[in-house]
C-alpha positions as CSV (number, residue, x, y, z in Angstrom):
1,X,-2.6,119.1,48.0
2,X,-3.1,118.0,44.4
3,X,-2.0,114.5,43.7
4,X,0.0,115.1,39.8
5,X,-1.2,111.9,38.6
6,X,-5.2,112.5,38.7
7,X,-5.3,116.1,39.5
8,X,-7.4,115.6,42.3
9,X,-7.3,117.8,44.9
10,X,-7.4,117.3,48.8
11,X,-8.2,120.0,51.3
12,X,-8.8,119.8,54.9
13,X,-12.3,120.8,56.1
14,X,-11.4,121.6,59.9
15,X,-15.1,123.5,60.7
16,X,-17.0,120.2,59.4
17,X,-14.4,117.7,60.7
18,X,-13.2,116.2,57.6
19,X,-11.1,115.9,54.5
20,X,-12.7,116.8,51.0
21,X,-11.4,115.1,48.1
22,X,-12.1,117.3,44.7
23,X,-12.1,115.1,41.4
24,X,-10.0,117.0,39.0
25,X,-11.5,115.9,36.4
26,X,-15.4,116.3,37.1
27,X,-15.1,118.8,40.2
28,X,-17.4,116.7,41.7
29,X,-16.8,117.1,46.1
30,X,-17.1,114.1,48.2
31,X,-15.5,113.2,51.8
32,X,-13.3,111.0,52.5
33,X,-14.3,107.9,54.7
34,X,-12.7,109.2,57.7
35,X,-13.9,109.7,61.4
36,X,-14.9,113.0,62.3
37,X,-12.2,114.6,63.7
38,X,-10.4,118.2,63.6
39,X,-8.0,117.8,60.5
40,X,-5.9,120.7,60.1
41,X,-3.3,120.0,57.2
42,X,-3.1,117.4,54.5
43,X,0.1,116.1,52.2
44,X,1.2,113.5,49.8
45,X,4.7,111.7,49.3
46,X,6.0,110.5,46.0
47,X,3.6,107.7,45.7
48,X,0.4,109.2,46.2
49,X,0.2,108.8,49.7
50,X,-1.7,111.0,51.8
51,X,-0.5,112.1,55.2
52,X,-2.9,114.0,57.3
53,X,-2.1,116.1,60.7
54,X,-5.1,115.8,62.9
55,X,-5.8,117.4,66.3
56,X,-8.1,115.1,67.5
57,X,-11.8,114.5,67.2
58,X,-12.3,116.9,70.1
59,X,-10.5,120.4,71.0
60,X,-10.4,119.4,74.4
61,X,-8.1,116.3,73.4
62,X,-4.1,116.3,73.3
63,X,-3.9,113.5,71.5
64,X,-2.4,114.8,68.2
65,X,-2.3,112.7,65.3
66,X,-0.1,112.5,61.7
67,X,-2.3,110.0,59.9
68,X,-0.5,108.0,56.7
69,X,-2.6,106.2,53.7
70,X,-1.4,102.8,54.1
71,X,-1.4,102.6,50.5
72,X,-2.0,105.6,47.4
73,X,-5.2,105.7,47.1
74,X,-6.8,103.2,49.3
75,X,-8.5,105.9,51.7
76,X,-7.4,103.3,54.5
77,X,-4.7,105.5,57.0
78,X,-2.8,104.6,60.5
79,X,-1.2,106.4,63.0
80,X,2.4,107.1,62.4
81,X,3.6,108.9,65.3
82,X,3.5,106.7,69.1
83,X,3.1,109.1,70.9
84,X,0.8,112.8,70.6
85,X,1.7,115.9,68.5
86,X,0.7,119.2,70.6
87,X,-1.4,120.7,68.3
88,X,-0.6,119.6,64.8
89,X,-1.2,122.1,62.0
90,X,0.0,120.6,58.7
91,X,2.4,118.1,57.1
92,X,4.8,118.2,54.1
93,X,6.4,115.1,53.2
94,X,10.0,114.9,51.1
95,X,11.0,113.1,48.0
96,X,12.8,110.0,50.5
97,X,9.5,110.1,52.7
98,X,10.0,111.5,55.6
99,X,7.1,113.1,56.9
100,X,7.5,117.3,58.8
101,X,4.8,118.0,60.7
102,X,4.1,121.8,62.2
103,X,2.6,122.3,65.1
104,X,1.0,125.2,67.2
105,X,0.9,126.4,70.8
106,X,-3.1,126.4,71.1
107,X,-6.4,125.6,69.4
């Protein structure tokens, strides 16, 4: 996802377990400060908010999580669904905010 305001772009890094944030203006790489865990799809709402779909930090774990920046920018995210997403695979999120996850039948 590309946020429109800085041109930086966000990509899920599944194999290493972590989301890379590219500068847009430098292309300088870094990770963001995030737990290891199996990230499969990345998105941003109207404010700059990122919304990650994670599996889980293991492949052997059910517990399937959509992740939300608590505020643009901060690199701070909670949990937004209560209870697990089989198998999350990306998120898209609208112009009101509402958040659509995909999901898949197996790891």
């Amino acid at each position: 996802v590309v946020n429109p305001t800085t041109g930086d772009i966000f990509i899920t890094d599944a194999g290493n377990k972590a989301v890379r944030k590219i500068n847009g203006s430098t292309g300088v790489v870094s990770s963001l400060n995030l737990a290891a865990s199996f990230y499969a799809g990345v998105g941003m709402d109207a404010s700059g908010r990122l919304y990650l779909a994670d599996f889980g930090p293991s492949v052997q774990t059910d517990a399937g999580r959509v992740l939300r920046e608590t505020a643009a920018g901060s690199g701070v995210f909670a949990q937004m669904n209560s209870s697990p997403v089989l198998s999350p695979r990306d998120v898209a999120v609208d112009s009101t905010g509402n958040a659509y996850v995909t999901q898949s039948n197996s790891r």
